[in-house]
N, CA and C atoms as a LAMMPS dump frame, in Angstrom:
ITEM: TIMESTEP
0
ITEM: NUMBER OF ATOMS
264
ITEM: BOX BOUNDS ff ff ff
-5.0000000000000000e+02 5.0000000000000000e+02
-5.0000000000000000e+02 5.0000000000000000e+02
-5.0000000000000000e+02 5.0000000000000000e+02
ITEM: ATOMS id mol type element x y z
1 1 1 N 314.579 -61.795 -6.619
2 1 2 C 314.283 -61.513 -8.009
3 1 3 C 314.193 -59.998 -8.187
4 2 1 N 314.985 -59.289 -9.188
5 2 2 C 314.957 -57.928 -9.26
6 2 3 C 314.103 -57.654 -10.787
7 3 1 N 313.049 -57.214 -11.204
8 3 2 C 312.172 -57.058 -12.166
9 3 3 C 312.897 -55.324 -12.118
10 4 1 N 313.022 -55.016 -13.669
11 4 2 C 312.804 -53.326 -14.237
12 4 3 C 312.21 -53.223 -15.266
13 5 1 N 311.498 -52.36 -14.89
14 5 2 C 310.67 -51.795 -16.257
15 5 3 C 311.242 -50.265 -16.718
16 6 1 N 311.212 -49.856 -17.747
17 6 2 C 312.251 -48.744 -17.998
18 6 3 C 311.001 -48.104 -19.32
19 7 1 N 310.767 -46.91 -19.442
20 7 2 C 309.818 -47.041 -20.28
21 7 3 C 310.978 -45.533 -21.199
22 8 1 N 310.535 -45.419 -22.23
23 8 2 C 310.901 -44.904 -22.993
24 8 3 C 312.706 -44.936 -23.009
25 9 1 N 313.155 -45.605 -22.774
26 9 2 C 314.473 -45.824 -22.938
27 9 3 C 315.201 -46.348 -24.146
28 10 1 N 315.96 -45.514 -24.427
29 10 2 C 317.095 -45.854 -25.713
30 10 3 C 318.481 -45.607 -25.137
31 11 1 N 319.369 -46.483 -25.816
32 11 2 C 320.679 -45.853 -25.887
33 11 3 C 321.146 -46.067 -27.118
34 12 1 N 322.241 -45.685 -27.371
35 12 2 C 323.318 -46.303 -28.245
36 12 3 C 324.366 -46.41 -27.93
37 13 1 N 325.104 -47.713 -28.6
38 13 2 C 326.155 -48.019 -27.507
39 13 3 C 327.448 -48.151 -29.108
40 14 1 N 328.553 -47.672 -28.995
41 14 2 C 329.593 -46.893 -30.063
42 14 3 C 330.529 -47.323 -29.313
43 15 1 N 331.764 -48.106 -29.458
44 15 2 C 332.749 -47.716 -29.503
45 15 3 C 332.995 -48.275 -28.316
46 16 1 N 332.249 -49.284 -27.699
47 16 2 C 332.01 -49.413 -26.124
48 16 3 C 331.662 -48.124 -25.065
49 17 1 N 330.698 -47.618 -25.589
50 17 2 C 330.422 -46.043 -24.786
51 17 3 C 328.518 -46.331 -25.334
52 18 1 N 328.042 -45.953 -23.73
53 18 2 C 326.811 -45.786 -24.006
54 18 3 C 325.85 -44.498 -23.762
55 19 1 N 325.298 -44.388 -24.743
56 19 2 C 324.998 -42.694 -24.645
57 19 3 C 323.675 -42.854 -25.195
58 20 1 N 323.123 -41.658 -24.464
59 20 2 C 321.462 -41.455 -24.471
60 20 3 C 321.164 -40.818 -26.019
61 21 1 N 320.181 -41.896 -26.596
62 21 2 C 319.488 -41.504 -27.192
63 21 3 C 318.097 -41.239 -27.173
64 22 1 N 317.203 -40.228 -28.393
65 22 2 C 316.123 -39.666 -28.032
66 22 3 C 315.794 -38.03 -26.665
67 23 1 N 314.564 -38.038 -26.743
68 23 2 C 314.489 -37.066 -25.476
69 23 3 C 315.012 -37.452 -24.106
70 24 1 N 314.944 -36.586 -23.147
71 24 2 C 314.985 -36.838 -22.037
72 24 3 C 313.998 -37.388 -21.207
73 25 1 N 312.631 -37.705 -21.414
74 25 2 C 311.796 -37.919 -20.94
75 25 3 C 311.669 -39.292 -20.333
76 26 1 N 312.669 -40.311 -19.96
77 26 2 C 313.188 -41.67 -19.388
78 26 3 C 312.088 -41.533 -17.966
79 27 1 N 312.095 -42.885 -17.507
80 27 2 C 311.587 -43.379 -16.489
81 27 3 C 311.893 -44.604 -16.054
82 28 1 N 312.244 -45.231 -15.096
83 28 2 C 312.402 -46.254 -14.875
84 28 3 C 311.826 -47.128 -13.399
85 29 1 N 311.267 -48.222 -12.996
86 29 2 C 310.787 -48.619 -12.082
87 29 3 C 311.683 -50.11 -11.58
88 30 1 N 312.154 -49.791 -10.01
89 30 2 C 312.954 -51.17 -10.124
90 30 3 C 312.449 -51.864 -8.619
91 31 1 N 312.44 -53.248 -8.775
92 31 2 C 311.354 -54.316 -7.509
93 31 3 C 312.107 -55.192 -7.296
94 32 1 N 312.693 -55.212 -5.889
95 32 2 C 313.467 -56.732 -5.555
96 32 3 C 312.85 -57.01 -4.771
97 33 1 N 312.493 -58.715 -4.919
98 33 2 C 311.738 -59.303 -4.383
99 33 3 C 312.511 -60.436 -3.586
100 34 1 N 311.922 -61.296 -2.254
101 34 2 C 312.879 -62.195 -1.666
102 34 3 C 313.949 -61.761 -1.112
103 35 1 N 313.958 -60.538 -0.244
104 35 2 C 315.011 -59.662 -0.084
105 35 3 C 315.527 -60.932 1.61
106 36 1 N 317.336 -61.198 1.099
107 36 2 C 317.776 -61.778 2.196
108 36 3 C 318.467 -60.863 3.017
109 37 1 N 318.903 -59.897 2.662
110 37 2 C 319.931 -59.038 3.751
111 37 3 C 319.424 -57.752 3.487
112 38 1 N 319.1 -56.84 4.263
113 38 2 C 318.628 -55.38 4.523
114 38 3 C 319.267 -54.285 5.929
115 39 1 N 319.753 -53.382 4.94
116 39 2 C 320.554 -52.313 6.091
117 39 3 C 320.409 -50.992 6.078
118 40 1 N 320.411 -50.225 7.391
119 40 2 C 320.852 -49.276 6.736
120 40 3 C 322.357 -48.663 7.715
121 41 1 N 322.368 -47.392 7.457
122 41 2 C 323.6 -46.644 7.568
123 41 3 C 323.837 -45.391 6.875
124 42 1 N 325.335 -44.97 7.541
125 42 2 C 325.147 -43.454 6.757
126 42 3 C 325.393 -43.421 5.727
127 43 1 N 324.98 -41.896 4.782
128 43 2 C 325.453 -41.896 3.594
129 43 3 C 326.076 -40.752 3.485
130 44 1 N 327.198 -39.975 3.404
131 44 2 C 327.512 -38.711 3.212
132 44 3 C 327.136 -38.2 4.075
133 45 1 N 327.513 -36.462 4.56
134 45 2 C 326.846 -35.899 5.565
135 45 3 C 325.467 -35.922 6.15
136 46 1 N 324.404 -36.124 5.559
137 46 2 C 323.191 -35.529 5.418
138 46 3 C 322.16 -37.129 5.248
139 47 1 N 322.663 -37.602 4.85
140 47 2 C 321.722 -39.003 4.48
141 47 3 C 321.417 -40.404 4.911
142 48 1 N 320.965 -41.428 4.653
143 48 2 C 320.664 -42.321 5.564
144 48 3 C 320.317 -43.213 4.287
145 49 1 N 321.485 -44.567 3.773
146 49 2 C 321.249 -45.063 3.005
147 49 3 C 320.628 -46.572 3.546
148 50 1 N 319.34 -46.932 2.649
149 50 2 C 318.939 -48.335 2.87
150 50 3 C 319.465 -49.241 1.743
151 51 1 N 319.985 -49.982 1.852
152 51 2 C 320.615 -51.382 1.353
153 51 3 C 319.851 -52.926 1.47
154 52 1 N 318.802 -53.544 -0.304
155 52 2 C 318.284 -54.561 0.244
156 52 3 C 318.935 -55.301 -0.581
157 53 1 N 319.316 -56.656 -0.648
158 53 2 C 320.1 -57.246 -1.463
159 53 3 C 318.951 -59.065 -1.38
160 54 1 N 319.259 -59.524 -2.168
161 54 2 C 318.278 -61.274 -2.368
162 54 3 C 319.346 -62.147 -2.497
163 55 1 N 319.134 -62.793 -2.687
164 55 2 C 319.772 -64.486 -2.772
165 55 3 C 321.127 -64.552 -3.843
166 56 1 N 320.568 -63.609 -5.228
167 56 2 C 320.95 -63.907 -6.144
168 56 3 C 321.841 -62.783 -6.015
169 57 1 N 322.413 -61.79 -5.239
170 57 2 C 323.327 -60.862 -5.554
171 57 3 C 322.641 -59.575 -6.112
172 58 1 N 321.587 -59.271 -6.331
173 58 2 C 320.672 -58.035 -6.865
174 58 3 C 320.636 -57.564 -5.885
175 59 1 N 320.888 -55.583 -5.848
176 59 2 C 320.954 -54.945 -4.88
177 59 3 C 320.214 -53.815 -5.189
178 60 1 N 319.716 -53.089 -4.439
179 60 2 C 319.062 -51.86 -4.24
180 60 3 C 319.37 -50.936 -3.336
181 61 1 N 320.171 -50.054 -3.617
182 61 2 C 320.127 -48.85 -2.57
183 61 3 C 319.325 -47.563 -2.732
184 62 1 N 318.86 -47.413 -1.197
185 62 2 C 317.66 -45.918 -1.425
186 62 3 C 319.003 -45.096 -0.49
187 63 1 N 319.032 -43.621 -0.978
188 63 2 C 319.541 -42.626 -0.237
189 63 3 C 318.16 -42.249 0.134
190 64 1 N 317.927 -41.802 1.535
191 64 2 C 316.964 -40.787 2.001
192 64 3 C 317.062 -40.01 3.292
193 65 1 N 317.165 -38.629 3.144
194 65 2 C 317.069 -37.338 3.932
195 65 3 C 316.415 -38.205 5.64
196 66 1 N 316.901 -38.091 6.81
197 66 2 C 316.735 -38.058 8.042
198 66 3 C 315.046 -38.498 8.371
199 67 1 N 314.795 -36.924 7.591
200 67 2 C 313.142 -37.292 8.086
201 67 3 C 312.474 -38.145 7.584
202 68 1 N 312.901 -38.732 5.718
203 68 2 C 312.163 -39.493 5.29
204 68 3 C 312.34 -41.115 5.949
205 69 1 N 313.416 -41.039 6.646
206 69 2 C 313.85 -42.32 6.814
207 69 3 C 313.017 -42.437 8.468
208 70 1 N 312.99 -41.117 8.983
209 70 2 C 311.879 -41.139 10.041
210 70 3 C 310.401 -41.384 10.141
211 71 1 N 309.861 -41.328 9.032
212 71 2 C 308.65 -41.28 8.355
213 71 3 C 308.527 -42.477 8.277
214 72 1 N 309.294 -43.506 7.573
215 72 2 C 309.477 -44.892 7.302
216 72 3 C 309.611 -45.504 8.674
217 73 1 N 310.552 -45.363 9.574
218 73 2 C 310.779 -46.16 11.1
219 73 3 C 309.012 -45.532 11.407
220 74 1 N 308.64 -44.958 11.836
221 74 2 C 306.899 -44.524 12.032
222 74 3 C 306.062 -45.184 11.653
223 75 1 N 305.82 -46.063 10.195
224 75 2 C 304.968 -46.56 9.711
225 75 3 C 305.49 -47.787 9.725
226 76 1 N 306.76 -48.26 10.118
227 76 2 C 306.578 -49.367 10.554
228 76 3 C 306.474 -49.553 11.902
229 77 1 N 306.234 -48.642 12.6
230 77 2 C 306.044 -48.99 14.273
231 77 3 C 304.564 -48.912 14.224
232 78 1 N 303.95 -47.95 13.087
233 78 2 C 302.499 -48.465 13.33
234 78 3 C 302.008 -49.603 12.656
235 79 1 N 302.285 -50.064 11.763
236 79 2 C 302.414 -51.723 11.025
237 79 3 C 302.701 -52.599 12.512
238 80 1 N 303.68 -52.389 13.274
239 80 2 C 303.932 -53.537 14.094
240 80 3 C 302.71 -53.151 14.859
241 81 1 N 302.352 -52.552 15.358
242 81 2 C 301.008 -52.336 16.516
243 81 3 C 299.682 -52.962 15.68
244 82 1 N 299.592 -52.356 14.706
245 82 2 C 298.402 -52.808 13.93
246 82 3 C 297.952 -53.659 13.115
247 83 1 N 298.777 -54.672 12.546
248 83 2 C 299 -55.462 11.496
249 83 3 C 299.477 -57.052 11.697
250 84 1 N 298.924 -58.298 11.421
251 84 2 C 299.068 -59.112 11.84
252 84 3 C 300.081 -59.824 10.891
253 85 1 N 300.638 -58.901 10.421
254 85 2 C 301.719 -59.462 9.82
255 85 3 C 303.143 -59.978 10.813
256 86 1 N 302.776 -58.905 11.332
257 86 2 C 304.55 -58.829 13.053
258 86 3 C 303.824 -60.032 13.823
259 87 1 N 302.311 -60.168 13.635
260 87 2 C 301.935 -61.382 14.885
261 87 3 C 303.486 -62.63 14.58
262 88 1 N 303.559 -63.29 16.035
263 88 2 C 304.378 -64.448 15.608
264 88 3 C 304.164 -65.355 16.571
């Protein structure tokens, strides 16, 4: 299940063309839940893309820089030591 919440968002859509209306001040928040397939791999020179996708075909990709993606492998190696979630 992929939920977004988008807060101050407008467009207008002309002509089959969709174009920003209002300020720039957009935000958006996006949550997939029930995730069946998860990857990662490279992205361009420099990056390290994660890929989670669900049941239903909803996908999410994160680009993130080396270290952040190091930061992440870290806290889940301390999750697996500490957390009885990895128990099995």
């Amino acid at each position: 299940m992929l939920t977004l919440n988008l807060e101050n968002f407008m467009i207008e859509l002309k002509d089959g063309s969709l174009k920003n209306v209002g300020p720039t001040n957009k935000s958006a928040t996006a949550k997939l839940f029930a995730v069946e397939d998860a990857g990662a791999r490279e992205f361009g020179d420099k990056r390290v893309k994660l890929v989670f996708e669900d049941d239903e075909g909803n996908e999410i990709q994160v680009a993130l820089f080396p270290e952040q993606a190091r930061a992440i492998a870290d806290d889940l190696a301390d999750l697996e030591e500490s957390s009885p979630i990895f128990d099995e």
